[in-house]
Predicted model as a PDB file, atoms N, CA, C, CB and O in Angstrom, pLDDT in the B-factor column:
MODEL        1                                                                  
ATOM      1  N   UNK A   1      37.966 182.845 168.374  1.00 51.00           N  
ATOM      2  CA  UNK A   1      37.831 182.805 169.814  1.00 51.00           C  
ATOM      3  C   UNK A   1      38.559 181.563 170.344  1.00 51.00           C  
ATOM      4  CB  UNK A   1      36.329 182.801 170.232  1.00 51.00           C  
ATOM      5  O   UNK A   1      38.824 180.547 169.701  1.00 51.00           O  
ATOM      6  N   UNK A   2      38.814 181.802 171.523  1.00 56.00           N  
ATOM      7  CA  UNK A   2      40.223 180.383 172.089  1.00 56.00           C  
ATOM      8  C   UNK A   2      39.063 179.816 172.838  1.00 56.00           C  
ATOM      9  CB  UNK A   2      42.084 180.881 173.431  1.00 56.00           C  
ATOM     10  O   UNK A   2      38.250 180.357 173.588  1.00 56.00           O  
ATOM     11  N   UNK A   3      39.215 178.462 172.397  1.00 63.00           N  
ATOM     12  CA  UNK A   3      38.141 177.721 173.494  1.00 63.00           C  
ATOM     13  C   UNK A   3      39.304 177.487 175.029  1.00 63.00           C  
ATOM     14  CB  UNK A   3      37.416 175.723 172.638  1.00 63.00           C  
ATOM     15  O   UNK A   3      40.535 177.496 175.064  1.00 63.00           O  
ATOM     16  N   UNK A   4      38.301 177.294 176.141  1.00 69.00           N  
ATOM     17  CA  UNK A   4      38.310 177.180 177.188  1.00 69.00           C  
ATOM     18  C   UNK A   4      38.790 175.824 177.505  1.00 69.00           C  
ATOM     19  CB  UNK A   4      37.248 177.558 177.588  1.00 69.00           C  
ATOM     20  O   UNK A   4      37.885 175.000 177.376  1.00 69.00           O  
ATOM     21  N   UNK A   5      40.000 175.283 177.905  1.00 79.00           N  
ATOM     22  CA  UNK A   5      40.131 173.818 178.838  1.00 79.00           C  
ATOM     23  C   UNK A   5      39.590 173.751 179.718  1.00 79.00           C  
ATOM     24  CB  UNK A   5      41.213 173.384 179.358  1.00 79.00           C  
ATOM     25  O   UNK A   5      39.941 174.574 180.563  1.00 79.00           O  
ATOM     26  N   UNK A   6      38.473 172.828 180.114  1.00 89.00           N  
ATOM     27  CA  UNK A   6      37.938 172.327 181.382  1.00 89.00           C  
ATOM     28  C   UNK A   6      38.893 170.532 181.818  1.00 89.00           C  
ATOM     29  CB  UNK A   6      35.919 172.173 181.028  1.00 89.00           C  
ATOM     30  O   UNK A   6      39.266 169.510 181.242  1.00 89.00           O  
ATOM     31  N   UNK A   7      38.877 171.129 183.142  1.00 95.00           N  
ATOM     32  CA  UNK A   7      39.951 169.880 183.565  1.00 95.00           C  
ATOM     33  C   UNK A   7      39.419 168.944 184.770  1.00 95.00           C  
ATOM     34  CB  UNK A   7      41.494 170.563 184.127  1.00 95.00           C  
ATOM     35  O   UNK A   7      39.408 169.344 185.934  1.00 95.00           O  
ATOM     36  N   UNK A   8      39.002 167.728 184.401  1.00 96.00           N  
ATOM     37  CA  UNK A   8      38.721 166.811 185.586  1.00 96.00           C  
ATOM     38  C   UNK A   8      38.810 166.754 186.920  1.00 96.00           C  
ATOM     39  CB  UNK A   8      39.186 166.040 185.481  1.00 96.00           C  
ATOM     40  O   UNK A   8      39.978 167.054 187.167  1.00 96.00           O  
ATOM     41  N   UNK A   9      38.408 166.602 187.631  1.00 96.00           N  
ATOM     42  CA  UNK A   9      39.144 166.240 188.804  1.00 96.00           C  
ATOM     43  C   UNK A   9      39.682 164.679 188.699  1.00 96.00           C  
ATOM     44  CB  UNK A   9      38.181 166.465 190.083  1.00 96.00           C  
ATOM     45  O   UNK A   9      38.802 163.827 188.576  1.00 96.00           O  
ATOM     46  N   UNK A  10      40.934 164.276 188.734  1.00 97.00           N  
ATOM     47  CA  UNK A  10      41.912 163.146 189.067  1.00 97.00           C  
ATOM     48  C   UNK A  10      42.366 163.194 187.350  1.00 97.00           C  
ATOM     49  CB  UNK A  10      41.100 161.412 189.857  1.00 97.00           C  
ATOM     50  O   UNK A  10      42.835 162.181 186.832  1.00 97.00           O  
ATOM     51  N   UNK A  11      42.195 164.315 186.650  1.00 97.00           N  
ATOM     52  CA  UNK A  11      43.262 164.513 185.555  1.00 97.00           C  
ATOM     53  C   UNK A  11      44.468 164.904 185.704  1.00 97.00           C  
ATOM     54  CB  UNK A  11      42.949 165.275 184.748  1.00 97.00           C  
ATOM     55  O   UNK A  11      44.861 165.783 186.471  1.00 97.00           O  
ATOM     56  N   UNK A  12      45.070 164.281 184.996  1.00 97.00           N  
ATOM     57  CA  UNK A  12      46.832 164.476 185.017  1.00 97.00           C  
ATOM     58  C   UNK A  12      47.220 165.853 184.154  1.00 97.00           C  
ATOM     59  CB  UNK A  12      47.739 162.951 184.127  1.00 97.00           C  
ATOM     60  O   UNK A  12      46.836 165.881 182.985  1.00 97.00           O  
ATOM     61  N   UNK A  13      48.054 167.133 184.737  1.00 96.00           N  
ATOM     62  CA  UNK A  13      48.359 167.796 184.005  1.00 96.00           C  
ATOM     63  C   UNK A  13      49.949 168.306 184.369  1.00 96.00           C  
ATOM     64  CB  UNK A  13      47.315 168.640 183.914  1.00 96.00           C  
ATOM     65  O   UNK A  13      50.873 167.798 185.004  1.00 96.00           O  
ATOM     66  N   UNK A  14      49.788 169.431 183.713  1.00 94.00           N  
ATOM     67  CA  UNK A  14      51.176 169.415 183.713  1.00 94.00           C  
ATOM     68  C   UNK A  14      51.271 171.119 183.321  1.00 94.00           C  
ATOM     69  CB  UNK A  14      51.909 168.167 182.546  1.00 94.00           C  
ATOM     70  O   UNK A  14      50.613 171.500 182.353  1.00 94.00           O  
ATOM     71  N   UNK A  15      51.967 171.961 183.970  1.00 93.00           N  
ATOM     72  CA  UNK A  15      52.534 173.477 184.012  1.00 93.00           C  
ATOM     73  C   UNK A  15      52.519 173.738 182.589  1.00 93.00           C  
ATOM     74  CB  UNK A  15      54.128 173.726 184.704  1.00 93.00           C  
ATOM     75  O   UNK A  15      52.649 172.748 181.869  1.00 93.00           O  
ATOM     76  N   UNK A  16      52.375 174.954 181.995  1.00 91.00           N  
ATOM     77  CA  UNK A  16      52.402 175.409 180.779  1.00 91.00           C  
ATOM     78  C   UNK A  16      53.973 175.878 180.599  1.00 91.00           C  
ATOM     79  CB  UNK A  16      51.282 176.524 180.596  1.00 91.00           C  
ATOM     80  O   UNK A  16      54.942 175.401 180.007  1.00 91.00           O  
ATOM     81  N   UNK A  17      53.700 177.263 181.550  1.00 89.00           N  
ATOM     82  CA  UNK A  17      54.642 177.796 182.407  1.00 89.00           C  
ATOM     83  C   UNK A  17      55.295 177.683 183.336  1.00 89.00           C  
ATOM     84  CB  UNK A  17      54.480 178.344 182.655  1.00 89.00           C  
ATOM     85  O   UNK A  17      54.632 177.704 184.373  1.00 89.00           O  
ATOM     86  N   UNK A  18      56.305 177.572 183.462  1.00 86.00           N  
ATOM     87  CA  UNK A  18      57.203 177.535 184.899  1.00 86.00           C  
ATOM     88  C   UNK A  18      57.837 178.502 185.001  1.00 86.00           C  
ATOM     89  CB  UNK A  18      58.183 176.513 185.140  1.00 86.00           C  
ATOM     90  O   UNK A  18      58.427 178.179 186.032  1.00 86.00           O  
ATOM     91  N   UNK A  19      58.223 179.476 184.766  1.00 86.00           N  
ATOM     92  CA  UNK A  19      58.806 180.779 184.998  1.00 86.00           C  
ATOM     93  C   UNK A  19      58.542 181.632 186.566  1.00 86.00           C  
ATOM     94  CB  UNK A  19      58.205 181.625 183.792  1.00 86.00           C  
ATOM     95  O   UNK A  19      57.598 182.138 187.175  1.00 86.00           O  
ATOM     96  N   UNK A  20      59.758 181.456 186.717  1.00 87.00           N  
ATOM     97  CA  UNK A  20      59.789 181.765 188.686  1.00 87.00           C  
ATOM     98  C   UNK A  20      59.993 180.332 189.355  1.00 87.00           C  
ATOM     99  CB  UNK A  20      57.931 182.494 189.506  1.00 87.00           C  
ATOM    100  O   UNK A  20      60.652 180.262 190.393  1.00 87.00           O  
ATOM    101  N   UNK A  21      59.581 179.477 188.926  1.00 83.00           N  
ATOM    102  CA  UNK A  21      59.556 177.869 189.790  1.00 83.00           C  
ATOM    103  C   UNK A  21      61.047 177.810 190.143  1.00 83.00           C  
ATOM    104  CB  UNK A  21      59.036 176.232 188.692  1.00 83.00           C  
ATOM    105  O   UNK A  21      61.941 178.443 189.582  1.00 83.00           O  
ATOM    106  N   UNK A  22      61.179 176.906 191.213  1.00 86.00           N  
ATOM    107  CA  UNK A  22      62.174 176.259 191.377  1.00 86.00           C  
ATOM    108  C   UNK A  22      62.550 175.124 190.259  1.00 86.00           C  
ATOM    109  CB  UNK A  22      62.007 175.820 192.591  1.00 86.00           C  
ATOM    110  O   UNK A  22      61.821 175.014 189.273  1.00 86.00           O  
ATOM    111  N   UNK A  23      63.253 174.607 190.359  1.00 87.00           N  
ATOM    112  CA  UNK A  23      63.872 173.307 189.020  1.00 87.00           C  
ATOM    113  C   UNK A  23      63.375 171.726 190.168  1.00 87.00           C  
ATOM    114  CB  UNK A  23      66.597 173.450 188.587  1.00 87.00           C  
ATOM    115  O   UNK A  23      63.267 170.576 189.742  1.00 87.00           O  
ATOM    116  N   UNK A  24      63.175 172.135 191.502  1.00 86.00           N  
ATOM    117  CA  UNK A  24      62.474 170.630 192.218  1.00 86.00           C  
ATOM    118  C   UNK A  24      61.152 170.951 191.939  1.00 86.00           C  
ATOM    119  CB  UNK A  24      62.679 170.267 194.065  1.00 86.00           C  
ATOM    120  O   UNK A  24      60.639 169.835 192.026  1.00 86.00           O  
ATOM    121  N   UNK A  25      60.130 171.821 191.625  1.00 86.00           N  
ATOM    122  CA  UNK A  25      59.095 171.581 191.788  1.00 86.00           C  
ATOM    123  C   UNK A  25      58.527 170.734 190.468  1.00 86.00           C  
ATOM    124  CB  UNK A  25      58.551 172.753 192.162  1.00 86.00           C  
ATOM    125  O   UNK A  25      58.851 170.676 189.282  1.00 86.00           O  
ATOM    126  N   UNK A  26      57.709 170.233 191.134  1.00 88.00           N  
ATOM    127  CA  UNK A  26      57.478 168.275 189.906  1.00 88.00           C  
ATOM    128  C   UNK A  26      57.040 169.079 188.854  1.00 88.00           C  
ATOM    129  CB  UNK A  26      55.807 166.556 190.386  1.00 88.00           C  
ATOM    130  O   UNK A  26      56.968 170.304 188.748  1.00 88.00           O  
ATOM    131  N   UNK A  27      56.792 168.267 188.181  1.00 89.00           N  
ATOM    132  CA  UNK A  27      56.177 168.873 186.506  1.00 89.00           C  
ATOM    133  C   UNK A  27      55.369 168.003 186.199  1.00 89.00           C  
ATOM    134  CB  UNK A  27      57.223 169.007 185.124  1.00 89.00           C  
ATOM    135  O   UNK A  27      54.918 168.197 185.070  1.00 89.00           O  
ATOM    136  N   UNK A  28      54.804 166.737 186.912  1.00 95.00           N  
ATOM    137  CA  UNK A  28      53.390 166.096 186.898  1.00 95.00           C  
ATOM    138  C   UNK A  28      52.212 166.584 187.959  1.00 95.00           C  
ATOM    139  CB  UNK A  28      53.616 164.584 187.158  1.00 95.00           C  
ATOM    140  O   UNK A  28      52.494 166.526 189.156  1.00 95.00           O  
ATOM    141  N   UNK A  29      50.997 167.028 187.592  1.00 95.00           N  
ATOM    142  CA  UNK A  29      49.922 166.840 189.209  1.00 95.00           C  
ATOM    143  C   UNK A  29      48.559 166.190 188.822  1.00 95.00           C  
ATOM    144  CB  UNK A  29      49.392 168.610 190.078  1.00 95.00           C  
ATOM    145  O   UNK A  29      48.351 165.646 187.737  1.00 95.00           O  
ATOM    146  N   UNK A  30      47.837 166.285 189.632  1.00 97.00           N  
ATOM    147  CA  UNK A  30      46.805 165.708 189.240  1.00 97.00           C  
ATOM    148  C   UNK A  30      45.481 166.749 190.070  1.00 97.00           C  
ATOM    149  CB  UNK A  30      46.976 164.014 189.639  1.00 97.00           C  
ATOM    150  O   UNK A  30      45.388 167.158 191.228  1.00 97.00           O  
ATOM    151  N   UNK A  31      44.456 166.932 188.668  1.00 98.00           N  
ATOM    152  CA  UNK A  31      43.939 167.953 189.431  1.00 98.00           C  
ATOM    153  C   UNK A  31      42.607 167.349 190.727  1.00 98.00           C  
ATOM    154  CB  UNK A  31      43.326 169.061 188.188  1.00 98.00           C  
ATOM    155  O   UNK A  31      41.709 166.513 190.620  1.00 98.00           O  
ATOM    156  N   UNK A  32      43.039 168.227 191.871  1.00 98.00           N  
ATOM    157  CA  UNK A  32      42.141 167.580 192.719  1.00 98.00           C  
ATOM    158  C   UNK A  32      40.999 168.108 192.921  1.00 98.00           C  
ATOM    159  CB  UNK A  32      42.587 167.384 193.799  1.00 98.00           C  
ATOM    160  O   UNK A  32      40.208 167.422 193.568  1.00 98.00           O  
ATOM    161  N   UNK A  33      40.481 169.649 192.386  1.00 97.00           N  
ATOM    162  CA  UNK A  33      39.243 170.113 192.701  1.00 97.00           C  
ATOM    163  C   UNK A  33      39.439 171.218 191.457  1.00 97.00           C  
ATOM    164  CB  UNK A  33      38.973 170.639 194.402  1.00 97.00           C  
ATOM    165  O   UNK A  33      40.487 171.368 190.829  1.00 97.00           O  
ATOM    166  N   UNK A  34      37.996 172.074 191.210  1.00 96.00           N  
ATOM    167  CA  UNK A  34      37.681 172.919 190.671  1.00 96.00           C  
ATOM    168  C   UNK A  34      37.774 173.831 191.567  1.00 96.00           C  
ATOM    169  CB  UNK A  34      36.724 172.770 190.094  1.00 96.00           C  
ATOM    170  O   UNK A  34      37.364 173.389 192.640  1.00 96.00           O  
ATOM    171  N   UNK A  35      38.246 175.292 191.662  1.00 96.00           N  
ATOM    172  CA  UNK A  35      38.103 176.190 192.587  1.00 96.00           C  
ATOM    173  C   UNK A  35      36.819 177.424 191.649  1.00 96.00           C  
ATOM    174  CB  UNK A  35      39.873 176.803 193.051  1.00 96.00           C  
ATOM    175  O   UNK A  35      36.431 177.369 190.482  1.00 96.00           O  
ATOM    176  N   UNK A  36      36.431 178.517 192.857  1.00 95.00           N  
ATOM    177  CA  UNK A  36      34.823 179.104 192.227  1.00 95.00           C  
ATOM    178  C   UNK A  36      36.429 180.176 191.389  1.00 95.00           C  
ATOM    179  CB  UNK A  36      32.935 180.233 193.877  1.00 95.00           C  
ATOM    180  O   UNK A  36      37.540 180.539 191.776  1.00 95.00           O  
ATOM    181  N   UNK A  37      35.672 180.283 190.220  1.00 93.00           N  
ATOM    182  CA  UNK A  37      36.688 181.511 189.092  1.00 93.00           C  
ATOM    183  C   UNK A  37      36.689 182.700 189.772  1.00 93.00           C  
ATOM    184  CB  UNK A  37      35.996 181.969 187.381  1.00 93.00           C  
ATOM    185  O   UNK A  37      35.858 183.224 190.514  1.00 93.00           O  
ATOM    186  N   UNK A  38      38.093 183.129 189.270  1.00 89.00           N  
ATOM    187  CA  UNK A  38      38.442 184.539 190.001  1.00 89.00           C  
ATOM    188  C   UNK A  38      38.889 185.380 188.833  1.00 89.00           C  
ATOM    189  CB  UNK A  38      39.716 184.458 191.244  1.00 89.00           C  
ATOM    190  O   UNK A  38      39.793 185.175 188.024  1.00 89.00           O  
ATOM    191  N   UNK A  39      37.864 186.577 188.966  1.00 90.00           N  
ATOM    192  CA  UNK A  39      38.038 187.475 187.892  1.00 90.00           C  
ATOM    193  C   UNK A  39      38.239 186.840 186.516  1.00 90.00           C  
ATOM    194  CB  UNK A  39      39.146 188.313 188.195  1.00 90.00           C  
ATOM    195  O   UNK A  39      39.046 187.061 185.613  1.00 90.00           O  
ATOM    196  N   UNK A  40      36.859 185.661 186.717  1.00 88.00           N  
ATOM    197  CA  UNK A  40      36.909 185.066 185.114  1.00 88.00           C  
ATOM    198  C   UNK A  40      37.762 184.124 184.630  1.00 88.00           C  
ATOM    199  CB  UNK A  40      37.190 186.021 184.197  1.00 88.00           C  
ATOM    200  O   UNK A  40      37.447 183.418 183.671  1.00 88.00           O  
ATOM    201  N   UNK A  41      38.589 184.054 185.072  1.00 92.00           N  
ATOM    202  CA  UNK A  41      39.614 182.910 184.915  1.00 92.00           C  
ATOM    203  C   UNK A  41      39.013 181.459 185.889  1.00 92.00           C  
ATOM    204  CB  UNK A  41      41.304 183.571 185.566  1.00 92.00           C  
ATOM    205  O   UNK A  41      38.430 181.450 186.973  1.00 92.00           O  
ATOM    206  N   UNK A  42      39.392 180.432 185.083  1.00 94.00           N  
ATOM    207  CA  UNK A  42      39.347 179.066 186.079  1.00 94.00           C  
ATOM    208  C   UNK A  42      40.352 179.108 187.072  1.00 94.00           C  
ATOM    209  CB  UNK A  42      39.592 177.659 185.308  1.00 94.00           C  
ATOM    210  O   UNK A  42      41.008 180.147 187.143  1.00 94.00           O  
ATOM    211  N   UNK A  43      40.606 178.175 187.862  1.00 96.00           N  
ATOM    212  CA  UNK A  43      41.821 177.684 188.702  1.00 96.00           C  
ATOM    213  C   UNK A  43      41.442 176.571 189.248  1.00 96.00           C  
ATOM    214  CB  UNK A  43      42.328 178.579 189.782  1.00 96.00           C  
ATOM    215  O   UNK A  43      40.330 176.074 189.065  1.00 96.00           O  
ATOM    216  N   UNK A  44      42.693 175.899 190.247  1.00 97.00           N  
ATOM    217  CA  UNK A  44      42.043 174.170 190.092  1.00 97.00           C  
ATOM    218  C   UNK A  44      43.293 174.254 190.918  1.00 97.00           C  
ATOM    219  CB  UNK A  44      41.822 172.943 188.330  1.00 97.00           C  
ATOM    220  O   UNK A  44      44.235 175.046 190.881  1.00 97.00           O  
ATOM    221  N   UNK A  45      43.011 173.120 191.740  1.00 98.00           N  
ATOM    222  CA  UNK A  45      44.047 173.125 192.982  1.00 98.00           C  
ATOM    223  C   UNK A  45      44.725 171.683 192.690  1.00 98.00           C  
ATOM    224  CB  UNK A  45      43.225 173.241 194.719  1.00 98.00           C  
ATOM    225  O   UNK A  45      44.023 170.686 192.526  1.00 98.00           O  
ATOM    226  N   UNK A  46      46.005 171.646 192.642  1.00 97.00           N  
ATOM    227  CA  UNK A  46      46.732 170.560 191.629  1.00 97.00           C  
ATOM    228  C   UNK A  46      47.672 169.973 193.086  1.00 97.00           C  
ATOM    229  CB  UNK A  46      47.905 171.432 189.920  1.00 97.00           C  
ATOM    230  O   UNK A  46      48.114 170.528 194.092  1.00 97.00           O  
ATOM    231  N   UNK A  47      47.682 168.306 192.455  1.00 97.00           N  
ATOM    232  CA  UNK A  47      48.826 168.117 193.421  1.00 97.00           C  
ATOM    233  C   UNK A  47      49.692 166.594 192.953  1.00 97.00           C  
ATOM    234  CB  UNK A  47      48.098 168.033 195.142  1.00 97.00           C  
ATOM    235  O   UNK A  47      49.312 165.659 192.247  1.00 97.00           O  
ATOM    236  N   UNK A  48      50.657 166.767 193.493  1.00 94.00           N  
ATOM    237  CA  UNK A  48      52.023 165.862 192.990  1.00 94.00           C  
ATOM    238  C   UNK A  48      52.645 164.768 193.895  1.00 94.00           C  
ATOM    239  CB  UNK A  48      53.262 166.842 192.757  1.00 94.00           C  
ATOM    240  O   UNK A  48      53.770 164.698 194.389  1.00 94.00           O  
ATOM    241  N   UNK A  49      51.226 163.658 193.989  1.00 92.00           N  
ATOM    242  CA  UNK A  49      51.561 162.733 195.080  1.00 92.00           C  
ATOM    243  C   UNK A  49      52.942 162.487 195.364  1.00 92.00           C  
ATOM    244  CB  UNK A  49      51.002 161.517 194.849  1.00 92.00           C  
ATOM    245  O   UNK A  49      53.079 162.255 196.565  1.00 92.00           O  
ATOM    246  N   UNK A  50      54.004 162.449 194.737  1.00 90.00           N  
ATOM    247  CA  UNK A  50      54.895 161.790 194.891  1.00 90.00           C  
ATOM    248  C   UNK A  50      55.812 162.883 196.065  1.00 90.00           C  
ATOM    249  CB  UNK A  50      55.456 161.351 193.423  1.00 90.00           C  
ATOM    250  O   UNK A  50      56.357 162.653 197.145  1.00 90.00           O  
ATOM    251  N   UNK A  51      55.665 163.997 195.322  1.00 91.00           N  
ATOM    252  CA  UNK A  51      56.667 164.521 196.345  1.00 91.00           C  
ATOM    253  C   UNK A  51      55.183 166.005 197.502  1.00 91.00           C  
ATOM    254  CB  UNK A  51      58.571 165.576 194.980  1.00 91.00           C  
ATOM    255  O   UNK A  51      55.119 167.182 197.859  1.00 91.00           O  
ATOM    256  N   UNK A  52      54.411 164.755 197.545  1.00 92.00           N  
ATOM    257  CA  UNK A  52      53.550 165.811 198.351  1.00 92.00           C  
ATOM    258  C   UNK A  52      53.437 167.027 198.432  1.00 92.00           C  
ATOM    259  CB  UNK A  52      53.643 165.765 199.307  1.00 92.00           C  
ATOM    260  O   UNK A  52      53.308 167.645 199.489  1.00 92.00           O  
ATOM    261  N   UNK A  53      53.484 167.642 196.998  1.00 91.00           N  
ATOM    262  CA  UNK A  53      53.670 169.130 196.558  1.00 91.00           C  
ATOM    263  C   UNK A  53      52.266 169.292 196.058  1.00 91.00           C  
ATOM    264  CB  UNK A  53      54.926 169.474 195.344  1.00 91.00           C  
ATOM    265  O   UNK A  53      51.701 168.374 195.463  1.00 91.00           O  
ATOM    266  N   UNK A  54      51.695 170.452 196.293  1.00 95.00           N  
ATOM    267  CA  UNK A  54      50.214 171.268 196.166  1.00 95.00           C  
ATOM    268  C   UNK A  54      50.138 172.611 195.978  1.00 95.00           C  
ATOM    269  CB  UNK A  54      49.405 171.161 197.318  1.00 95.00           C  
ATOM    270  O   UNK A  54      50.435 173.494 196.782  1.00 95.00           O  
ATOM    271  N   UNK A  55      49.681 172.726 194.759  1.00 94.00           N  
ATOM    272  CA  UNK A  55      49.913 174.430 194.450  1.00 94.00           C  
ATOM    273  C   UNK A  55      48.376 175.069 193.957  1.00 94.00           C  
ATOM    274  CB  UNK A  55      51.249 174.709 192.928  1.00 94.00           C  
ATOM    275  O   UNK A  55      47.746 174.402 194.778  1.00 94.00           O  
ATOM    276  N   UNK A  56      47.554 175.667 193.412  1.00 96.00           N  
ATOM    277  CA  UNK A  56      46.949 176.366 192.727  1.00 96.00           C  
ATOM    278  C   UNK A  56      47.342 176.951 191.648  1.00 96.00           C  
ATOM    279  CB  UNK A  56      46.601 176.985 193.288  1.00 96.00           C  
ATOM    280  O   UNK A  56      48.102 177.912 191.539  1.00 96.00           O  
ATOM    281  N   UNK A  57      46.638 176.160 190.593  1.00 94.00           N  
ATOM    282  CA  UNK A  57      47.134 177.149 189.081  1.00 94.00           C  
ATOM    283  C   UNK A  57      45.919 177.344 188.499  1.00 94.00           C  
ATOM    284  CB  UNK A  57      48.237 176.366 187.782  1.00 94.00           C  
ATOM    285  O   UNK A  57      44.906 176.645 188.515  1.00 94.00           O  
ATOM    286  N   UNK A  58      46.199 178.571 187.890  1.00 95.00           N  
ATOM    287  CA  UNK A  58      44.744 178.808 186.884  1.00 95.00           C  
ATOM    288  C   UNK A  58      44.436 177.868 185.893  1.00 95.00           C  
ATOM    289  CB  UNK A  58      44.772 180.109 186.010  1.00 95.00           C  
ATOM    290  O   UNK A  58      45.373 177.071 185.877  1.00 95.00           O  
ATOM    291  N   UNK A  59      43.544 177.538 185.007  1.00 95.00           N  
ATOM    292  CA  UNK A  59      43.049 176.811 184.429  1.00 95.00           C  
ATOM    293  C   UNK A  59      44.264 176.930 182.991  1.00 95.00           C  
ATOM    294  CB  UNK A  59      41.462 177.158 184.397  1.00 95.00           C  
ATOM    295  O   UNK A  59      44.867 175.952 182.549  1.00 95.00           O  
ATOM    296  N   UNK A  60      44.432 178.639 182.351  1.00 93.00           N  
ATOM    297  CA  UNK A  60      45.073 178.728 181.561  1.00 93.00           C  
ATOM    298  C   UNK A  60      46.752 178.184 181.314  1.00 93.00           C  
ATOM    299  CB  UNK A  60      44.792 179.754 181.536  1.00 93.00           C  
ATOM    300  O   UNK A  60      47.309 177.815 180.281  1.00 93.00           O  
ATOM    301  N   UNK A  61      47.241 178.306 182.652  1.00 93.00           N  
ATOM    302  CA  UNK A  61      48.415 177.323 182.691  1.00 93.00           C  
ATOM    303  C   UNK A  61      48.670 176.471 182.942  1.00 93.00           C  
ATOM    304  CB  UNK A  61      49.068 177.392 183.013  1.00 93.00           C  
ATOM    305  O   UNK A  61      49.762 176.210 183.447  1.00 93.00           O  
ATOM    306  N   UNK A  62      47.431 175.340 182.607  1.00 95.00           N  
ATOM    307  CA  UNK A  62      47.553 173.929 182.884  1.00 95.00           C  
ATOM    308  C   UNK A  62      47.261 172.900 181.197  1.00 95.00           C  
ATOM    309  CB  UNK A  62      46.226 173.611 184.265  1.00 95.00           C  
ATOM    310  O   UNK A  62      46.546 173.199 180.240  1.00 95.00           O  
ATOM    311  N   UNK A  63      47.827 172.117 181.335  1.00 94.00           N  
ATOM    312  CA  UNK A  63      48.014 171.545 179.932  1.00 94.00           C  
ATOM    313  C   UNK A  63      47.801 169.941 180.597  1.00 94.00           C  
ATOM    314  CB  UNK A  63      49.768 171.986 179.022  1.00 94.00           C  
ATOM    315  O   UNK A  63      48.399 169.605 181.619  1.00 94.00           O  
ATOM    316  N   UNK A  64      46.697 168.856 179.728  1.00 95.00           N  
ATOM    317  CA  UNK A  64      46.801 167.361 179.695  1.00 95.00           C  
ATOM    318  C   UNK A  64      48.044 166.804 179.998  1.00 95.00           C  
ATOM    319  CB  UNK A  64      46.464 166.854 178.463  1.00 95.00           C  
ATOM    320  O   UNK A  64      48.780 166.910 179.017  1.00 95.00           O  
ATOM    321  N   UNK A  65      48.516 166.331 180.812  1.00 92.00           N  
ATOM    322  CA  UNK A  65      49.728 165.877 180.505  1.00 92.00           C  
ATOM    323  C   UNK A  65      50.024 164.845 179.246  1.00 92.00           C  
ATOM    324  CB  UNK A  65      50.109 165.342 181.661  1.00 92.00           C  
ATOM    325  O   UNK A  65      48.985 164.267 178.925  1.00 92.00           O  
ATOM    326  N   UNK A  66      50.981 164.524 178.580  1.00 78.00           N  
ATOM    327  CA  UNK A  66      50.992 163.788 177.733  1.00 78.00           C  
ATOM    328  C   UNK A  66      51.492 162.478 178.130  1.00 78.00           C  
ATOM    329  CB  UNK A  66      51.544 164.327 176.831  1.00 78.00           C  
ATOM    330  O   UNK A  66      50.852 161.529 177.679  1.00 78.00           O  
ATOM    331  N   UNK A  67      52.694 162.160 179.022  1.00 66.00           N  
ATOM    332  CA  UNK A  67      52.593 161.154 179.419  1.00 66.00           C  
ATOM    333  C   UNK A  67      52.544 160.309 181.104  1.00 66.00           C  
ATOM    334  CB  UNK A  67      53.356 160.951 178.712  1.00 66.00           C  
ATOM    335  O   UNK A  67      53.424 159.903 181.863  1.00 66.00           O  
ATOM    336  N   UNK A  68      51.167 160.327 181.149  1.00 61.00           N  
ATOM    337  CA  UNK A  68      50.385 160.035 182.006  1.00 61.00           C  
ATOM    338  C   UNK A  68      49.981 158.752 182.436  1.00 61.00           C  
ATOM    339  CB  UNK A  68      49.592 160.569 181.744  1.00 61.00           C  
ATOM    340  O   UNK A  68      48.844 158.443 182.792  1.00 61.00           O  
ATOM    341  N   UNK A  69      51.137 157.902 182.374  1.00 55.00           N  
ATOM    342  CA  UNK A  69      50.624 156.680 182.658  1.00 55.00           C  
ATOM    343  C   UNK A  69      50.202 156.360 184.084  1.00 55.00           C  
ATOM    344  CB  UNK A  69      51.522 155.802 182.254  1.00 55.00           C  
ATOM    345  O   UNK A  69      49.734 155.254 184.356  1.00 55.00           O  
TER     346      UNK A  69                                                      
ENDMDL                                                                          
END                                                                             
């Protein structure tokens, strides 16, 4: 069985997937909330102070970032 990532709020992550993205959209965010699960899946509303970018991703395509300083 695949365990489940649960992700902080003010954790740093980072896209699994980008497929469809543009090549500007950042590839650091930080998650700012838990959203209620939809059809079982997590999601978490992410965002990329720097270039004031805010998206929603499910829980499954979000990864720790690794370098997160």
């Amino acid at each position: 069985m695949m365990k489940i990532q649960v992700f902080k709020t003010g954790q740093m992550v980072s896209l699994l997937h980008r497929d469809h993205l543009s090549p500007a959209t950042p590839k650091l965010f930080r998650v700012e909330n838990r959203l209620p699960d939809t059809a079982g899946a997590s999601q978490y509303r992410i965002k990329n102070d720097e270039q004031n970018h805010e998206r929603v991703e499910l829980g499954s395509n979000l990864v720790v970032a690794e370098n997160a300083n």
